[in-house]
Each structure stands twice: as structure tokens, then as C-alpha cells.
KEKE-3310 file (N, C-alpha, C; in steps of 0.2 Angstrom, whole numbers, plus 5000, padded with zeros to 4 digits):
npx = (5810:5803:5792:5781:5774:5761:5764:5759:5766:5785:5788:5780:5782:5787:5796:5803:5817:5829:5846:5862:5875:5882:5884:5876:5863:5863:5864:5850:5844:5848:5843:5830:5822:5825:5823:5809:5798:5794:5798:5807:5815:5825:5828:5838:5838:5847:5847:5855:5853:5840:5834:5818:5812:5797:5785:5773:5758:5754:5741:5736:5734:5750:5756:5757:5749:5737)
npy = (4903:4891:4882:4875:4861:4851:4834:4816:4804:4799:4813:4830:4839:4846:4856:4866:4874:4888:4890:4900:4893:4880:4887:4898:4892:4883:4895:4899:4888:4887:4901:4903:4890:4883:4890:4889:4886:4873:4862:4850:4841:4841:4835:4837:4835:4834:4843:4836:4837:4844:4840:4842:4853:4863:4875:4876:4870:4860:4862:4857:4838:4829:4827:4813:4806:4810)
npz = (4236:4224:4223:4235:4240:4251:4255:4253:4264:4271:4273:4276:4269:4253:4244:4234:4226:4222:4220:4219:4224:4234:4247:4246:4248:4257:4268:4266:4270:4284:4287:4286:4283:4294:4305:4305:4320:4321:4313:4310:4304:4289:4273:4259:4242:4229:4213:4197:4183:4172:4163:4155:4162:4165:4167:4160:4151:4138:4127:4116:4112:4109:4093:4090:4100:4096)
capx = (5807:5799:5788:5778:5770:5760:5762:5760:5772:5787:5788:5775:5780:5792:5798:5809:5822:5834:5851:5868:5877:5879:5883:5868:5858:5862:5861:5845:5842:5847:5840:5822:5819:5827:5820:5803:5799:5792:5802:5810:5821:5827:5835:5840:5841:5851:5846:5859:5853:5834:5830:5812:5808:5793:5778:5767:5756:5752:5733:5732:5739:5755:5754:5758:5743:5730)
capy = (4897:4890:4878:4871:4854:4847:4826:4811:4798:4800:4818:4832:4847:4846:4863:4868:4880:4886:4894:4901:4888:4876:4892:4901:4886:4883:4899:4900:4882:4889:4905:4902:4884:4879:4894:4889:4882:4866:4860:4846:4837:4841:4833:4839:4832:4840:4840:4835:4839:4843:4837:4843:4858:4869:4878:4876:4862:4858:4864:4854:4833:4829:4825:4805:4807:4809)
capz = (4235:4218:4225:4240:4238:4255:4251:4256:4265:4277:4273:4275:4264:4247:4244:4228:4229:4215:4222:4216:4225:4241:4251:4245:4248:4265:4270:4265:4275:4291:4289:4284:4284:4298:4310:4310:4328:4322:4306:4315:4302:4283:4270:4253:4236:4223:4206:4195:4176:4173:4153:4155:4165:4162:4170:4155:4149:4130:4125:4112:4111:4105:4085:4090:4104:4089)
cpx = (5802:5791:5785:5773:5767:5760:5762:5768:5777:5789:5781:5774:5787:5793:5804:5811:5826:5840:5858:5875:5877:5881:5876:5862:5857:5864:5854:5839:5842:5843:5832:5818:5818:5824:5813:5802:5796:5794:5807:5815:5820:5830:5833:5842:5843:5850:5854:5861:5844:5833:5825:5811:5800:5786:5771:5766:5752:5743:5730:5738:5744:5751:5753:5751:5736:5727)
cpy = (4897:4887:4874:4866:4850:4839:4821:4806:4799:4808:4825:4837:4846:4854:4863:4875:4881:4892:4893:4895:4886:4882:4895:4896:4884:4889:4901:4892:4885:4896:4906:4896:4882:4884:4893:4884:4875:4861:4856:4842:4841:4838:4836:4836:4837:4836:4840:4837:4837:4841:4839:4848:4866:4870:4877:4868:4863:4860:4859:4846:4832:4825:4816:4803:4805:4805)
cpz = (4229:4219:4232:4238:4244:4252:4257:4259:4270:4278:4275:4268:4259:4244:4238:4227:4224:4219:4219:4217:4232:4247:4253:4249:4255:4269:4271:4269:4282:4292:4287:4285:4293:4305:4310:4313:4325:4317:4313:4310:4294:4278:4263:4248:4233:4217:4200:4187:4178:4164:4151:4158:4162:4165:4163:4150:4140:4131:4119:4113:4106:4096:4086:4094:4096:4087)
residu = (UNK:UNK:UNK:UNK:UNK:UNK:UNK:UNK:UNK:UNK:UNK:UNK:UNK:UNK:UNK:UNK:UNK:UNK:UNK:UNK:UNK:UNK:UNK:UNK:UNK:UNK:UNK:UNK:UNK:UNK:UNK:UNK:UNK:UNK:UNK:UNK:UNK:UNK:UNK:UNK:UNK:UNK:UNK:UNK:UNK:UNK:UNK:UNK:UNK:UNK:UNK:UNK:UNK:UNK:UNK:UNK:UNK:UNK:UNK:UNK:UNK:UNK:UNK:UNK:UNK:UNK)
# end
């Protein structure tokens, strides 16, 4: 798991996961998500193409920002 995210709305917990493929994936569904006793529903989006990913934030404003 990359990320956990408690949010608002019809969800409580947003959880990002990165695996080999939809084997991996739902494997990793039933054997850890889905075994705690109170996790009551799941659904899963699949990302598609990400264009932007990155853990780090700019220190200084972009040069257009100025």
C-alpha cells in the first residue's frame, strides 16, 4: 500500500496500491483488505495513464507564477 487517505463522502478510507497485475491486485484485495472484520464494501478504480505523478513539491514558484 502507497497511500491511505481517511475522506470525506460516501467512502471513508481511499487507499492507493500499485501491483504487477489484476492477479496481484486481487490477491492482495482478498487477502488484506477484505479480511478486516469491518470493511464492509470495496470498489476499485484503475488508473489508466498518470501524466503527473510525484511525491515532491516545487520550493520555489514556477517561473510563469512570478
Amino acid at each position: 500500500m502507497l497511500e491511505c487517505h481517511h475522506v470525506t463522502g460516501a467512502w471513508n478510507f481511499v487507499l492507493k496500491v500499485r501491483r504487477h497485475n489484476m492477479r496481484t491486485l486481487e490477491q492482495s484485495l482478498n487477502s488484506v483488505i477484505k479480511s478486516v472484520a469491518d470493511v464492509q464494501r470495496t470498489e476499485i478504480l484503475i488508473v489508466l495513464s498518470s501524466p503527473k505523478e510525484t511525491g515532491q513539491f516545487a520550493v520555489e514558484p514556477p517561473r510563469w507564477a512570478r
